[in-house]
N, C-alpha and C positions, 0 to 999 in steps of 0.2 A: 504494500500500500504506500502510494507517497505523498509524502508530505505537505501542506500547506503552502510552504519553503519550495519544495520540489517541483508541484504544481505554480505556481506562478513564477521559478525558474525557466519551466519550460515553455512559458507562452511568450518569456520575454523573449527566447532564443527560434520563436519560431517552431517548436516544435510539435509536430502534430499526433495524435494516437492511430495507431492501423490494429491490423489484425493482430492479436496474442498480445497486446497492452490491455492496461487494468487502467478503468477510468475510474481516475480520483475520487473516492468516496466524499470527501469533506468540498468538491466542486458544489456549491450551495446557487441558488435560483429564485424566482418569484414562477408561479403556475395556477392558472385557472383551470379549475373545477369542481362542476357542482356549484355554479351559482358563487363560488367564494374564491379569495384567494389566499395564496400562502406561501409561505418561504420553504424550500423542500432542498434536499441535498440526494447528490448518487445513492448516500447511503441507506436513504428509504427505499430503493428501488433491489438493494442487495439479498439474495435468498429467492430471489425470484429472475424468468428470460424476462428480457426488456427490448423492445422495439425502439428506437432510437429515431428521430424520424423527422430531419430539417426540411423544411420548404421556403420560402423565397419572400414572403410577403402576405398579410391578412388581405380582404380586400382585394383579390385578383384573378386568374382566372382558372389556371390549371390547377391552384391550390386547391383551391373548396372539392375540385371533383376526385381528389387527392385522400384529401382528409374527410371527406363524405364516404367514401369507400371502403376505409377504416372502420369507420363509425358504425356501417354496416355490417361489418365483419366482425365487429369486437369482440360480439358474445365467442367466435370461434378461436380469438386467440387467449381468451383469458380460460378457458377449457385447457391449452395447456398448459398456463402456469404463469402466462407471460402478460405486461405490462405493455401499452404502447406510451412511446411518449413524446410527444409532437413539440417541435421546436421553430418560431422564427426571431426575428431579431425586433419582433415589434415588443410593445408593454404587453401587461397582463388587461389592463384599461382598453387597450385596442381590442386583445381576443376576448373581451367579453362586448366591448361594441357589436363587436361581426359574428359572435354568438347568438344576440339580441335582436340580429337585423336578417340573417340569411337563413333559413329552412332549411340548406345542406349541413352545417355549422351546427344547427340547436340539438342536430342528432348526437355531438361528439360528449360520452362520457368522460373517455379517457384524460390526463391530464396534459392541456396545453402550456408548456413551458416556455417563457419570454427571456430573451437573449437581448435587450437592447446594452449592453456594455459590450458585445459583440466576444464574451469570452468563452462560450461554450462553443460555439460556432467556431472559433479561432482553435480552439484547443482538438477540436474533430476534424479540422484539418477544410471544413466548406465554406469558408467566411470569403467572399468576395470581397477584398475591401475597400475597392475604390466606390462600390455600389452602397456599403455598410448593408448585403441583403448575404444570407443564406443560401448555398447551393444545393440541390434537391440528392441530401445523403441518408439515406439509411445504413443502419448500424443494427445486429443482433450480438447483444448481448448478453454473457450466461450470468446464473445464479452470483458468483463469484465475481462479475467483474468485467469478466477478461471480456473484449470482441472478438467474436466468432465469424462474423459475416461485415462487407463495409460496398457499399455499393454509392457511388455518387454517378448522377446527371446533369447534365446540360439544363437549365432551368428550362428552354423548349421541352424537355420529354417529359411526359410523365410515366409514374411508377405503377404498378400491380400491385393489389393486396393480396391476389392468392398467390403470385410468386412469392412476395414474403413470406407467406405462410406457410408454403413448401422449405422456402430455407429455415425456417426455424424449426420446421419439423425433422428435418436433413441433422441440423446442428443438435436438436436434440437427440436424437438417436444414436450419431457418431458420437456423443458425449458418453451418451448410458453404455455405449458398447465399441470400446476400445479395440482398435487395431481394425474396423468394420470402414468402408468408406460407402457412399454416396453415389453409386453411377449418375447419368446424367438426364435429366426430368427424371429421377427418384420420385415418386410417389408412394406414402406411409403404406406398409404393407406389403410392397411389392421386394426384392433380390437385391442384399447389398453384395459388396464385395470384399473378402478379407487379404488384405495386404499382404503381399508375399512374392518371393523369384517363380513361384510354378505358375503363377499367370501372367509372366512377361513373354509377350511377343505370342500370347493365346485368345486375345480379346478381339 
């Protein structure tokens, strides 16, 4: 786990979390949900998967059909254990504006988390910052910490909730069963692979 010291070491140097880093427990936030808001850190999110989930701006266009899609989905990923947790760089005053104003938006349970000092975003490595906006990254991460999964886009594209849903269920399984990999469109249920020289050059 690092430091307070360690964590604001690294943002001053530029550096950003990828795959197999442990995002800072004591990184603290402001988050809308449920009508309120609140000061929340990684650490409340520990013990449990976490969906990690920057987009670009309240208020626009690709986002809402974004996080609507989510919203719709939610009941399916807290079935397995896991937390979404949606990030831009507006206030938590904004996301409950666009909460209070759009019908795609008033669906979202999960908790929207506000980045306007631009350090969550900076420290995940999607901060555009000549814009000060968010670039559209998803992040799965496990019970522990770590990132398992890190996908960023072009703020043009948008994202899938059931692909995410497929890689968390990927990541959770390779977790529960060491040495097991994930062939490709894996779907829950169906023939993993287990690592080894008697399947090279037989696939």
């Amino acid at each position: 786990m690092k430091s307070e010291h360690e964590h604001n070491e690294m943002c001053s140097m530029g550096y950003s979390l990828g795959i197999g880093d442990t995002v800072p427990e004591d990184l603290s936030f402001e988050a809308f949900q449920n009508e309120e808001t609140r000061i929340v850190s990684f650490k409340n999110f520990r013990g449990k998967w976490t969906v990690v989930f920057f987009y670009p701006a309240d208020f626009s266009f690709v986002c809402p059909t974004e996080l609507g899609e989510l919203a719709d989905m939610y009941g399916e990923f807290t079935k397995e254990g896991a937390e979404i947790l949606s990030f831009s760089t507006d206030t938590v005053f904004v996301h409950k504006a666009w909460h209070d104003t759009s019908e795609m938006i008033k669906k979202i349970k999960y908790p929207m988390g506000a980045d306007p000092s631009h350090e969550v975003s900076e420290l995940f490595g999607v901060l555009i910052a000549e814009e000060g906006l968010a670039r559209r990254g998803t992040f799965i991460v496990n019970p522990e910490g770590v990132i398992m999964s890190a996908e960023v886009n072009d703020n043009s594209i948008g994202r899938c909730a059931t692909e995410t849903l497929r890689k968390l269920k990927a990541a959770k399984y390779v977790s529960k069963n060491p040495g097991n990999v994930c062939p490709a469109s894996w779907e829950e249920g169906e023939a993993t692979l287990k690592k080894g020289l008697d399947l090279v050059g037989k696939i």
